[in-house]
C-alpha positions as CSV (number, residue, x, y, z in Angstrom):
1,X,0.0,0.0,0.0
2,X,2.8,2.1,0.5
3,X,4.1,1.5,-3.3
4,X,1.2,2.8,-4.3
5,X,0.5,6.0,-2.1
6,X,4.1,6.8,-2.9
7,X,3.5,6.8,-6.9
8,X,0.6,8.4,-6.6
9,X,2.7,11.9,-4.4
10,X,5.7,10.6,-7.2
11,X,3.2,11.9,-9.7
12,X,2.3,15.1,-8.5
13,X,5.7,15.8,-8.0
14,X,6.4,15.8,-11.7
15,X,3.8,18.6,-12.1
16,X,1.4,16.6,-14.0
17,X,-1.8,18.0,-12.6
18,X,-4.3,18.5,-16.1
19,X,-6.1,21.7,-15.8
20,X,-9.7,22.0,-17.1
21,X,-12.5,19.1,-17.4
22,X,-14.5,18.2,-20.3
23,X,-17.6,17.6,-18.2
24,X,-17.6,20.8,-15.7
25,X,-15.6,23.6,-14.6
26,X,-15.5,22.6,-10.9
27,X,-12.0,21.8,-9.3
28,X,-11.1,18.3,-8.9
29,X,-9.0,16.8,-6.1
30,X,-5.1,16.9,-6.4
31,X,-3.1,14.4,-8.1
32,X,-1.2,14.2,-4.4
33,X,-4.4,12.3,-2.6
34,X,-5.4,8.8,-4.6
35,X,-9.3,8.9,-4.6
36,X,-11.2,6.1,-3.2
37,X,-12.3,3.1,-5.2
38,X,-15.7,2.5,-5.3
39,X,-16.7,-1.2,-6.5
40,X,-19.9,-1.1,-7.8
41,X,-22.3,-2.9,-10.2
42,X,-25.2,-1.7,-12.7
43,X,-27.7,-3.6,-14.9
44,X,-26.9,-3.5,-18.3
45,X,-28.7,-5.1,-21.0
46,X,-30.2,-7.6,-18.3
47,X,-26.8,-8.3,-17.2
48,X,-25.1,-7.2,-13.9
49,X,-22.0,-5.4,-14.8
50,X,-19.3,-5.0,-12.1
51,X,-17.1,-2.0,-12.2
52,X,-14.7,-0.3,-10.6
53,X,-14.7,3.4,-10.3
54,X,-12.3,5.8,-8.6
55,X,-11.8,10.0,-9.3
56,X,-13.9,12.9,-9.2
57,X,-17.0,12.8,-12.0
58,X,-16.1,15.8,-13.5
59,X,-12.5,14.8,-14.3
60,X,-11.5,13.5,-17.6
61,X,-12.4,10.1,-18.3
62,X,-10.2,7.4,-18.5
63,X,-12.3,3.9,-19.7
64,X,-10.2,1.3,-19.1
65,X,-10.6,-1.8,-21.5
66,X,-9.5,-5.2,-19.8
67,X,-7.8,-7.8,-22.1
68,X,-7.7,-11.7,-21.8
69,X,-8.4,-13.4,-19.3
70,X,-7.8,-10.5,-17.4
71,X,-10.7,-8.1,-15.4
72,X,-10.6,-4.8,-14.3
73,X,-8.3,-5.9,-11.8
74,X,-5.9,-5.2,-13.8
75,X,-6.2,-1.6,-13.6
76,X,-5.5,-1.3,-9.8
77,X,-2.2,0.1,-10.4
78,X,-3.3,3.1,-12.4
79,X,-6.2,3.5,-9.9
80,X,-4.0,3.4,-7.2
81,X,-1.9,6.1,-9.3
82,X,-4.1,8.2,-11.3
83,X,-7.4,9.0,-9.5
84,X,-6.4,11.9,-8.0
85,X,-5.7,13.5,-11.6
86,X,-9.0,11.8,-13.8
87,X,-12.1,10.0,-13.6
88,X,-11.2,6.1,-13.7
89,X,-14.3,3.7,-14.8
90,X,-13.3,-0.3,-15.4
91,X,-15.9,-2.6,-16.4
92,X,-15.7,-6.0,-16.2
93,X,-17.1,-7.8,-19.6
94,X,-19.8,-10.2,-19.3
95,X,-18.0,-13.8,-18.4
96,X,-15.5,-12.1,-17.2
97,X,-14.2,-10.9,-13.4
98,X,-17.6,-10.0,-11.4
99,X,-20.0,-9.5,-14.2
100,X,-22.4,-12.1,-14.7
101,X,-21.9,-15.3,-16.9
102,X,-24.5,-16.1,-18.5
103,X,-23.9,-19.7,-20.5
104,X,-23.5,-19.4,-23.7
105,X,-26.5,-21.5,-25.0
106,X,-28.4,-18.0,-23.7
107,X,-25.7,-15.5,-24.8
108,X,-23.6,-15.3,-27.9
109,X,-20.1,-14.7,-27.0
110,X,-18.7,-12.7,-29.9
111,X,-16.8,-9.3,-29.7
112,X,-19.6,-7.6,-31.2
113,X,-21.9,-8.7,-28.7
114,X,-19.5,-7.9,-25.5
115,X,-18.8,-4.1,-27.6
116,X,-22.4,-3.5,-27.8
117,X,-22.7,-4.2,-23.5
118,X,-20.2,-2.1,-23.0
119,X,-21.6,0.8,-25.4
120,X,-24.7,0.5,-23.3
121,X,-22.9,0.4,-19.9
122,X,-20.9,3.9,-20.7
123,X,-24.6,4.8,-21.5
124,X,-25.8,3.5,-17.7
125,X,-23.1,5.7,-16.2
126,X,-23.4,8.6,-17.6
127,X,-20.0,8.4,-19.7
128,X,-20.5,10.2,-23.3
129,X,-16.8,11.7,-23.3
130,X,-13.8,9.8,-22.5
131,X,-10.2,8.4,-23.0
132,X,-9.8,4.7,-24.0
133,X,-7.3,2.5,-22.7
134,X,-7.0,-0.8,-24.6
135,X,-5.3,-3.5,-23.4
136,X,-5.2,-7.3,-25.6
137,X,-8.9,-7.6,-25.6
138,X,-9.9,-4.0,-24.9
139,X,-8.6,-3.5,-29.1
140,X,-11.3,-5.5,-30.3
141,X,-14.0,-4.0,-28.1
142,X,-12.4,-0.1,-27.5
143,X,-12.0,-0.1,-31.3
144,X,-15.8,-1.6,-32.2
145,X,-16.7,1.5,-29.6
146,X,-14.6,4.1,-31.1
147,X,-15.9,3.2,-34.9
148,X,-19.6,3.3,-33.3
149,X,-19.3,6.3,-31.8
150,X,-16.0,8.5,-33.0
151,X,-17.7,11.5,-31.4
152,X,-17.1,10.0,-27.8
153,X,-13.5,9.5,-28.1
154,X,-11.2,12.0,-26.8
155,X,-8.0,9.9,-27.5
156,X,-6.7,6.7,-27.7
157,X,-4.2,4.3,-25.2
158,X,-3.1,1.2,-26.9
159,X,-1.4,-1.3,-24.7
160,X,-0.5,-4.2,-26.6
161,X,-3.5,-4.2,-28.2
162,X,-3.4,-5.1,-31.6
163,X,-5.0,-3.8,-35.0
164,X,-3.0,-4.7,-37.9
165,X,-1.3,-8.3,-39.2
166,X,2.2,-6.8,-37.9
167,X,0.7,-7.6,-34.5
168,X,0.1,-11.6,-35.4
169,X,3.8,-13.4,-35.9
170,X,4.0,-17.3,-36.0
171,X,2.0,-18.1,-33.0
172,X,-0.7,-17.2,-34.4
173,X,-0.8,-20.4,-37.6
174,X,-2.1,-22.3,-34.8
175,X,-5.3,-19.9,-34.0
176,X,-5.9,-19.7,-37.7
177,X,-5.7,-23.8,-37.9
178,X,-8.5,-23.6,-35.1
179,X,-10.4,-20.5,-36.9
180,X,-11.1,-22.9,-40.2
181,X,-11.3,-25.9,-38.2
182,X,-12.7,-25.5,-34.6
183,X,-14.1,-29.3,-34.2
184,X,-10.4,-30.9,-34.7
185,X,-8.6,-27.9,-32.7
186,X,-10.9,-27.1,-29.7
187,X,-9.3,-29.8,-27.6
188,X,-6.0,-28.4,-27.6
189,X,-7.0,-24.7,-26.8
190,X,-9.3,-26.6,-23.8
191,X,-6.1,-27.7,-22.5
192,X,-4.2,-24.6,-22.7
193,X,-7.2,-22.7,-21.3
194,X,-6.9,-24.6,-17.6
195,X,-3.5,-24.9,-17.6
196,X,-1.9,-23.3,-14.7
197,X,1.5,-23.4,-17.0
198,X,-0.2,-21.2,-19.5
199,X,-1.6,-18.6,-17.2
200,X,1.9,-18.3,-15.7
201,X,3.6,-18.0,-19.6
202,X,0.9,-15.2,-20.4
203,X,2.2,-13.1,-17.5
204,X,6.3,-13.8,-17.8
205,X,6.5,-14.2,-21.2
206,X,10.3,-13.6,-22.3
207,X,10.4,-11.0,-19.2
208,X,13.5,-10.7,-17.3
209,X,11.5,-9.1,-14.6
210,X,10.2,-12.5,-13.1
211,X,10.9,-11.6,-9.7
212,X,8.7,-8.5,-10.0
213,X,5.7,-10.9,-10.7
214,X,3.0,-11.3,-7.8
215,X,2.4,-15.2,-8.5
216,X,-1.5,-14.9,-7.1
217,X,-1.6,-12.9,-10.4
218,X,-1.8,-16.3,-12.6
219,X,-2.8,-18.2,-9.7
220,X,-6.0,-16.4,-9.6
221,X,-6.3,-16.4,-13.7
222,X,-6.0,-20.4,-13.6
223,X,-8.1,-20.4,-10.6
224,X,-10.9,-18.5,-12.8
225,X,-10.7,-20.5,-15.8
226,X,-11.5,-23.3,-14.3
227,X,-14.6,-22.2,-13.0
228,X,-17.2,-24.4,-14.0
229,X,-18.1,-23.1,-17.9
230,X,-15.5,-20.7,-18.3
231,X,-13.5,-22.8,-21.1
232,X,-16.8,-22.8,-23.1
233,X,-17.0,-18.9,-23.0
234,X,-13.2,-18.3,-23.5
235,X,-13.2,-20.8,-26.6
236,X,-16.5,-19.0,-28.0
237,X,-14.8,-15.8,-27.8
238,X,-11.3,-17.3,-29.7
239,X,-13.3,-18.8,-32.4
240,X,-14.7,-15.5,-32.9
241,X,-11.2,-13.3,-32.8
242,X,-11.2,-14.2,-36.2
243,X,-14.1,-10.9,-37.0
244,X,-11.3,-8.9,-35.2
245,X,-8.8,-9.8,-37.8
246,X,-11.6,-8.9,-40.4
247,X,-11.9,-5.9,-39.2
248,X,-8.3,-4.2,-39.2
249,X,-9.2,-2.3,-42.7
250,X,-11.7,-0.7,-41.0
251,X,-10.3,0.4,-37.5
252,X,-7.5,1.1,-39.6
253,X,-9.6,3.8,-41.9
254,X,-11.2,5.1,-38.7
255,X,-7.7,6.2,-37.2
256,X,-6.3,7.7,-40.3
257,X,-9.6,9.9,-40.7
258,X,-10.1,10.6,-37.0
259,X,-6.7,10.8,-36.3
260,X,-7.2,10.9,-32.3
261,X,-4.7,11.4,-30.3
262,X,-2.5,8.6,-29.6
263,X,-0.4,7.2,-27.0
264,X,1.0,3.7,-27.7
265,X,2.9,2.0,-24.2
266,X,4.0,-1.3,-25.4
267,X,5.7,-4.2,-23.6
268,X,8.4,-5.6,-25.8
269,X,8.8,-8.6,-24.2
270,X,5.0,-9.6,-24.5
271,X,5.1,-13.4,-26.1
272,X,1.4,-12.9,-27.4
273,X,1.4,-10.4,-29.8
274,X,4.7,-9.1,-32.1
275,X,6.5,-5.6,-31.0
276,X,6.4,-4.6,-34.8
277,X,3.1,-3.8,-33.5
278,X,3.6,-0.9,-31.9
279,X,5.1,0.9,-34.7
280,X,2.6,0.1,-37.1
281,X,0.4,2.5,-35.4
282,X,2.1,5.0,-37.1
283,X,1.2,4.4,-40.4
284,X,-2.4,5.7,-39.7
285,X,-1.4,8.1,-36.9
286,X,2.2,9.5,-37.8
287,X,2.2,11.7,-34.5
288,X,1.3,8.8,-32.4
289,X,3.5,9.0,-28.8
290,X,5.3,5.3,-28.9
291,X,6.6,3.6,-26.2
292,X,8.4,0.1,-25.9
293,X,9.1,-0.6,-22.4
294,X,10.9,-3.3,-20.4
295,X,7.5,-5.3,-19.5
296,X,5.4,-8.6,-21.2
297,X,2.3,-7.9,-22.1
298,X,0.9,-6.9,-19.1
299,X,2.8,-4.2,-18.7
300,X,1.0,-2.9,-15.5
301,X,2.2,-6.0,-13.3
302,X,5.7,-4.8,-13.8
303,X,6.2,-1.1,-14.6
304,X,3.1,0.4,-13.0
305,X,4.7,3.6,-12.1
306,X,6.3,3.8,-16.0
307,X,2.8,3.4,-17.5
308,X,0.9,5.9,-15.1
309,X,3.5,8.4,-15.9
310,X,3.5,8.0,-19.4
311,X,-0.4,8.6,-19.4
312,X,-0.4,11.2,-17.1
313,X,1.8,13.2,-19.4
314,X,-0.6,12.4,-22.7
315,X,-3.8,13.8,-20.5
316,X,-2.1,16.9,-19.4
317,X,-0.8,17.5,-23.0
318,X,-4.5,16.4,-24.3
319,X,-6.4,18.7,-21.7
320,X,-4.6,21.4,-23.4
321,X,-5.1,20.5,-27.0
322,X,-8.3,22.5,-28.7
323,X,-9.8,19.2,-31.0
324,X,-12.3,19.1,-32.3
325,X,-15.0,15.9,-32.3
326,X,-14.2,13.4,-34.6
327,X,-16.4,13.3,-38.0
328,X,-19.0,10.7,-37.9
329,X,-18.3,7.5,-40.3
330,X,-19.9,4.3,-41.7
331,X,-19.6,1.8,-38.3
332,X,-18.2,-1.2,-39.1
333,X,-19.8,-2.5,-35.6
334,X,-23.6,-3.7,-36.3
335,X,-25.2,-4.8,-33.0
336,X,-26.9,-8.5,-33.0
């Protein structure tokens, strides 16, 4: 606790304090006291939808996109760090963390389908302006959101997320194997699913950093995808990475029209998706703020401090910006 209530003072220290709101002119609390977290939950679509919530309303918005087989969890560090500054909402996705599961015989499990819950939980809470930080899984869903609703997004976090084929190296021939031929491939991905080897790999990766890995981290992961019914969800949801794939051309023409501004903090030794990835942002964003750090890819269980700084510095350089809304375009999301 400590750790944390001293990066939250390191933070102020460095003067990075954003000025202004985009919801109200009222003050918000300084960067040097963390705000309380609030865990709460709110019915979305029929579904409970847990979330955790810390910062004064009337901050900027930072909406924090979970990846695989993460939760908003994940995002402790930064709300440990950053609540003082900005207004921190993480959602859980449905079959995922605290949010309800409901089998999949009932609900479709597709990206579309968990983007469209999420669209109408922003909706539950009030949240039409924000910041979106995408992490693995968050790119599929922040991206379907961002397409859907350009005018909402004040910029852009990409944390090994991925939205081009530079992201996909070899690892990836065995996904594909599965995408045209789920019957003959499911068993293997079952097994990898509830294997408490695999949940430690996705953490370490190639990191030389092992040591600064809390082991209840993957302990808790394999502990969750065991639960009974979870493997049927998670496989549901890799069959159907496949429309994410589909739809690079399209993200891809959103962020070269919108051009939102961009801040790319990118693990290099993340074992899941390639670090050509990180530059290939540029293509369609030439301006966008790269970072390849000395973390896997989840970067917040190692360099927490790193990261919060390196966002804290894109807000306060975005709260002074004058941007205008992003031009409406074609969605390539279509609700089912």
């Amino acid at each position: 606790m400590l750790r944390l209530i001293f990066g939250a003072f390191a933070a102020a220290s460095l003067g990075l304090l954003i000025s202004g709101s985009a919801h109200a002119a009222k003050p918000f609390p300084s960067p040097s006291a963390p705000a309380p977290v609030f865990y709460r939950s709110v019915k979305v679509d029929g579904l409970d939808i847990f979330y955790r919530e810390a910062g004064a309303a009337n901050a900027p918005t930072l909406l924090l996109l979970h990846g695989f087989p993460s939760s908003s969890r994940m995002f402790e560090p930064l709300l440990a760090r950053l609540s003082g500054q900005f207004h921190l909402l993480a959602p859980d996705y449905p079959g995922f963390g605290h949010s309800d599961a409901p089998d999949p015989q009932a609900f479709a499990y597709t990206f579309d389908h968990i983007a469209e819950v999420m669209q109408h939980f922003t909706e539950a809470v009030g949240s039409s302006r924000y910041v979106l930080y995408m992490q693995d899984y968050g790119g599929p869903v922040g991206f379907r959101l961002a397409v859907s609703h350009p005018e909402r997004v004040q910029g852009i976090i990409i944390q090994n997320a991925v939205a081009h084929d530079d992201g996909l190296g070899p690892r990836w021939n065995r996904m594909r194997e599965f995408w045209a031929d789920r019957a003959a491939n499911e068993a293997g991905f079952r097994q990898s699913l509830t294997s408490l080897a695999g949940a430690q790999r996705r953490h370490l990766g190639a990191s030389p950093n092992a040591a600064n890995y809390d082991p209840d981290l993957w302990a808790d992961e394999f502990a969750f995808l065991n639960k009974s019914g979870e493997s049927d969800i998670q496989i549901d949801l890799f069959f159907d990475y496949q429309t994410n794939v589909a739809s690079y051309s399209a993200w891809q023409a959103w962020l070269r029209q919108a051009k939102p501004p961009t801040l790319v903090v990118w693990g290099r030794y993340d074992q899941s998706f390639e670090a050509a990835e990180a530059q290939a942002y540029k293509r369609e964003i030439p301006d966008a703020d790269v970072h390849l750090i000395d973390a896997g890819h989840f970067a917040l269980d190692e360099k927490p401090d790193e990261v919060a700084a390196l966002i804290a510095t894109f807000m306060s350089k975005l709260s002074k910006s004058k941007r205008p809304r992003s031009t409406p375009m074609k969605s390539a999301y279509t609700p089912r």
